[in-house]
C-alpha positions, 0 to 999 in steps of 0.5 A, spaced: 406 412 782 404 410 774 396 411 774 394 408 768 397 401 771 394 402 777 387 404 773 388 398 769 389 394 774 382 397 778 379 395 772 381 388 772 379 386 779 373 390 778 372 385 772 374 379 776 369 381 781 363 382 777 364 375 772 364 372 780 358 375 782 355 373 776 357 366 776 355 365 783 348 369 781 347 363 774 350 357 779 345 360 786 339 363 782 336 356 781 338 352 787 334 358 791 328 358 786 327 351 788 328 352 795 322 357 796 318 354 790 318 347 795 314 353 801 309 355 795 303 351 793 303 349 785 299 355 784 303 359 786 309 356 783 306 359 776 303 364 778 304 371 773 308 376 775 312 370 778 314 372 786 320 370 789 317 369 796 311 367 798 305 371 803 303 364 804 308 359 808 307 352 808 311 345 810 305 342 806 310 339 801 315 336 807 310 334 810 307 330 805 314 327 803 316 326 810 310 322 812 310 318 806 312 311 808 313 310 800 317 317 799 321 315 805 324 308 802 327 312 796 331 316 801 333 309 805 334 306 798 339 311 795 342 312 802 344 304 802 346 303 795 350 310 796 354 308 802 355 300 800 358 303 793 363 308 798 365 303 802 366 298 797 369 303 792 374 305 797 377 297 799 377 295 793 381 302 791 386 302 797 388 295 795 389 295 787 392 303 788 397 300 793 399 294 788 400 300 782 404 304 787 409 300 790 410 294 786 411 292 779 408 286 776 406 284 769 402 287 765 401 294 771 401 298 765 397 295 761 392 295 767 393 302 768 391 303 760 385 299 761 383 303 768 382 309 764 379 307 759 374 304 763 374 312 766 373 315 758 367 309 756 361 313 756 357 309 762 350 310 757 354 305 751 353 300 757 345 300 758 343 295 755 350 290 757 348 291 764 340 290 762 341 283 760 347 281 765 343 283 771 337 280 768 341 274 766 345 274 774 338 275 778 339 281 780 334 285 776 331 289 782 336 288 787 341 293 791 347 289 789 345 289 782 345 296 783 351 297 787 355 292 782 354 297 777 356 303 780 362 299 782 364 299 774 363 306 774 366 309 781 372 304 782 377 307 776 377 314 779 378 311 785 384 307 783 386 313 778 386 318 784 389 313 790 394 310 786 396 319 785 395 319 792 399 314 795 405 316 788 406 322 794 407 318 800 415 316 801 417 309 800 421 310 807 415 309 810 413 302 807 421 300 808 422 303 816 415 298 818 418 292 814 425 293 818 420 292 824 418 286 821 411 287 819 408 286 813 405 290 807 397 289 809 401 292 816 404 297 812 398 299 809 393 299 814 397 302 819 401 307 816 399 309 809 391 308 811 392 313 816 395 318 813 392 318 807 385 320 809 384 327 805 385 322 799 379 318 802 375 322 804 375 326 797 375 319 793 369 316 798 364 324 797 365 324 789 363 316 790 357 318 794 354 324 789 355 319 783 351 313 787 347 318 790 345 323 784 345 316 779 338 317 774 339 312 768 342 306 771 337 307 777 331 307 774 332 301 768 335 295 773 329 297 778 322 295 777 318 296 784 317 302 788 320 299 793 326 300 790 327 306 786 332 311 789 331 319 789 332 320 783 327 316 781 322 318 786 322 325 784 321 322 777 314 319 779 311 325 782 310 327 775 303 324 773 299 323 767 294 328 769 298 333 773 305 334 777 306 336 784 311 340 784 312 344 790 313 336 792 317 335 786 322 341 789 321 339 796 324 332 795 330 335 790 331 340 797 332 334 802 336 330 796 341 335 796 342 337 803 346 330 804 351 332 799 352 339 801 353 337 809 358 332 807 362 337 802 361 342 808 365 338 813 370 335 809 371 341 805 378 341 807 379 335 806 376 333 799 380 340 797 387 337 799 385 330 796 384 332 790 390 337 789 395 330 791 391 326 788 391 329 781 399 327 779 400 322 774 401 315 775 
């Protein structure tokens, strides 16, 4: 047995464990730090020597969020907006990747250009764009000119991804439904949509966490309370004069937790559709 290759390697697995470690300790710390401050008080969030747990439990902070009606309705808001990006996002996608898969037509890869360059556009260059169309159009202060903004960002992944997804899927399927004497939309629906549900379920969550997580747009193209989402709402609760933040954390808690539930039950799926879907188009 060679000891110094057997050595050598010891040392880089040892090395590999620790950079893990430490990563997941950079990536971890702060999440836990805000998941206990959300059971402190604001005094003792900033008290020194600062504790990581508290002798002092307290649901004050959920409690005040959860029995809130306004606090609430930013959860709805972002909930509502959320889910009709993700369905709307993922119709429009299936449709548009099945016409760049499976047929060619004029201008398909000038229209492929433009899909990723609408991708590679820094959403913030748009701000003031969309200010004044969603003005102009009444729907300032609107879910729907919320979600048709989200749209423009959502959809050119979604195609990019679907289209990669569906490049995987062999045109026999396609051909053997036609031999039946169904069409295409029958093709679609019934054979491709099916099994192509680890591309959708990994289109529709990083959908949902875009729409979810969204600050700017959020907060420019909305006016009232009643309808800010819950970036925005955690936002608010930085006053003039002083800010609640054990409230500020409890909030940031329940906002993650829809993320991480879903990420937890399609895990296998978002990692199978991301992987198939990542092939060119």
């Amino acid at each position: 047995m060679d000891l110094p290759n057997v050595r050598r390697r010891g040392l880089k697995r040892t090395g590999v464990y620790a950079g893990l470690v430490l990563g997941a300790l950079f990536a971890g710390l702060p999440v836990l730090w805000m998941a206990l401050s959300s059971f402190k008080s604001n005094s003792e969030i900033f008290e020194y020597p600062p504790r990581l747990i508290t002798d002092n439990f307290s649901l004050d902070a959920y409690t005040t969020i959860l029995t809130d009606p306004a606090k609430l309705r930013f959860f709805l808001n972002s909930y509502v907006i959320g889910l009709s990006v993700v369905v709307l996002t993922l119709v429009v996608a299936i449709f548009a990747a099945y016409a760049f898969s499976r047929y060619d037509f004029p201008l398909k890869r000038v229209l492929n250009v433009v899909v990723i360059s609408v991708q590679a556009v820094p959403p913030i260059t748009l701000l003031i764009p969309y200010f004044g169309l969603m003005v102009t159009l009444g729907l300032y202060n609107t879910y729907p000119g919320l979600i048709l903004t989200y749209l423009v960002f959502t959809l050119p992944y979604a195609i990019i991804m679907m289209t990669g997804y569906f490049n995987t899927l062999p045109k026999e399927l396609d051909e053997a439904v036609k031999v039946d004497g169904a069409g295409p939309l029958t093709a679609l629906w019934r054979i491709l949509v099916p099994i192509s549900v680890p591309g959708l379920v990994s289109v529709g969550l990083y959908t949902f966490m875009i729409a979810w997580n969204e600050f700017l747009f959020a907060l420019t193209l909305t006016r009232t309370e009643d309808m800010r989402t819950v970036p925005i709402g955690i936002q608010l609760l930085m006053g003039q004069h002083s800010y609640e933040w054990n409230e500020m954390m409890a909030m940031s808690v329940l906002g993650c937790v829809p993320i991480l539930l879903l990420f937890l039950f399609f895990q296998r799926f978002f990692i199978g559709g991301m992987s198939a879907g990542a092939v060119k188009i």
